[in-house]
ZASENU-360365 format. One record per residue (C-alpha): residue number from 1; residue in one letter; x, y, z. Coordinates in steps of 0.1 Angstrom, whole numbers, padded with zeros to 4 digits, always signed. Example, Ala and Ser with C-alpha at 12.3 -4.5 7.8 and 13.67 -1.06 7.14 Angstrom:
REM ZASENU-360365
<num:1	residu:A	x:+0123	y:-0045	z:+0078>
<num:2	residu:S	x:+0137	y:-0011	z:+0071>
This chain:
REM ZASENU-360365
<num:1	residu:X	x:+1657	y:+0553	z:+0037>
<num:2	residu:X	x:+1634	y:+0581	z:+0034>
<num:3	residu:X	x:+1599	y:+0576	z:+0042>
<num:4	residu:X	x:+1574	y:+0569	z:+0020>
<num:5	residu:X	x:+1553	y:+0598	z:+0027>
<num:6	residu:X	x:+1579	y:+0624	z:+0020>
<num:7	residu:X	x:+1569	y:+0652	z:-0005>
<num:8	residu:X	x:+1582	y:+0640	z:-0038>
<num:9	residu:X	x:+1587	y:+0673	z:-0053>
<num:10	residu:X	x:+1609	y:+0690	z:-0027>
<num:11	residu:X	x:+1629	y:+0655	z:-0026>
<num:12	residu:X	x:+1633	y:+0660	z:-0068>
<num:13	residu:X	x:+1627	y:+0696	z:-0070>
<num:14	residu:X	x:+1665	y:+0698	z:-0051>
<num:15	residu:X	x:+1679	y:+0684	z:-0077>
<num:16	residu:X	x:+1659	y:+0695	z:-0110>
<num:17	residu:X	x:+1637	y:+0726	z:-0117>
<num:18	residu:X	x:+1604	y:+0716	z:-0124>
<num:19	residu:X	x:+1576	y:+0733	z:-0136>
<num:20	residu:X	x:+1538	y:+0725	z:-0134>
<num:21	residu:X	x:+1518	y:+0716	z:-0159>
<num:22	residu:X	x:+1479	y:+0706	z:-0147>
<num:23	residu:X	x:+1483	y:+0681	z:-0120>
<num:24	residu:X	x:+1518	y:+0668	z:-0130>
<num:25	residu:X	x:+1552	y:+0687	z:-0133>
<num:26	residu:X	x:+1575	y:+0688	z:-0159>
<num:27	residu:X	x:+1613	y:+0690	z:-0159>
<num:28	residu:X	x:+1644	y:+0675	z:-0183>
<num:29	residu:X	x:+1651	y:+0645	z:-0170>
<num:30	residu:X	x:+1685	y:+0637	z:-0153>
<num:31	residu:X	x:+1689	y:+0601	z:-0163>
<num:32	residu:X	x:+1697	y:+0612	z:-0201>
<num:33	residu:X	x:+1702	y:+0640	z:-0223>
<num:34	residu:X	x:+1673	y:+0660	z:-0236>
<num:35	residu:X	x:+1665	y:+0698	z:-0250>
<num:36	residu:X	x:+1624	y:+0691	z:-0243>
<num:37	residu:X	x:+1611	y:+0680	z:-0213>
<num:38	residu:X	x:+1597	y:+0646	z:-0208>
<num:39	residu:X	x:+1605	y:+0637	z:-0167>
<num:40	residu:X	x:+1570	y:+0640	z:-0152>
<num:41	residu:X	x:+1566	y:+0641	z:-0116>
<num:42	residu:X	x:+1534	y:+0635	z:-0096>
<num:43	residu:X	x:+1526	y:+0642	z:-0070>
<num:44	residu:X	x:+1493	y:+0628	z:-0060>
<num:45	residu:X	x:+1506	y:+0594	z:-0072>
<num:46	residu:X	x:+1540	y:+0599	z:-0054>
<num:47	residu:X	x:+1558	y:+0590	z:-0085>
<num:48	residu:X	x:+1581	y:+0604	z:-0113>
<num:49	residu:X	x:+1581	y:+0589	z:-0143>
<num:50	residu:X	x:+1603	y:+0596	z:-0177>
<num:51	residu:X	x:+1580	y:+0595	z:-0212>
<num:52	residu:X	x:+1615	y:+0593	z:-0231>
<num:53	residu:X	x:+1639	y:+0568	z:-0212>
<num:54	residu:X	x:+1613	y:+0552	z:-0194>
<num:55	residu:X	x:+1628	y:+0561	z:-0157>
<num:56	residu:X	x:+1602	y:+0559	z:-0129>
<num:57	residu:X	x:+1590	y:+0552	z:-0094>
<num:58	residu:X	x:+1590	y:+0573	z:-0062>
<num:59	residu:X	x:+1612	y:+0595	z:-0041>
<num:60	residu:X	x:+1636	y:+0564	z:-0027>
<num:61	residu:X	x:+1638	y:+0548	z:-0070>
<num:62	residu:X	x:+1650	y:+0581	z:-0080>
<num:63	residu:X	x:+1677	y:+0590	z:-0055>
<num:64	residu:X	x:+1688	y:+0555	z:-0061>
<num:65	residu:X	x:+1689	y:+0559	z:-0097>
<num:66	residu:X	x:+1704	y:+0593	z:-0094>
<num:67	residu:X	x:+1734	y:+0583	z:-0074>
<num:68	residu:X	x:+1740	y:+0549	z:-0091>
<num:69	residu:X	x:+1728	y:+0525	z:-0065>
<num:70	residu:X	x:+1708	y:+0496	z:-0069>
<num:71	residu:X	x:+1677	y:+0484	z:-0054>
């Protein structure tokens, strides 16, 4: 399990570009299909969260997500 102090955006930013907006960054979200982006990562909150499918939680929720195991 990876710790929960481990930098959120290097842990995401592997696996989608992300691009920062204010305090937050932005990126299209890898749980479902989308032209805009709505996946919102951040940082000082160690938490992503998606505004369109609703996706969110921290570095360990979205590799777990990502590679289709549960918690």
């Amino acid at each position: 399990m990876i710790n929960s102090m481990s930098n959120i955006l290097v842990i995401i930013g592997n696996y989608i570009d992300l691009t920062k907006r204010k305090k937050n960054y932005f990126g299209l979200c890898p749980f479902h299909n989308e032209k805009t982006p709505s996946f919102s990562v951040m940082p000082y909150r160690n938490i992503f969260h998606c505004f369109n499918c609703g996706a969110e939680g921290d570095s360990n929720d979205f590799l777990n997500k990502l590679h289709g195991k549960k918690k």
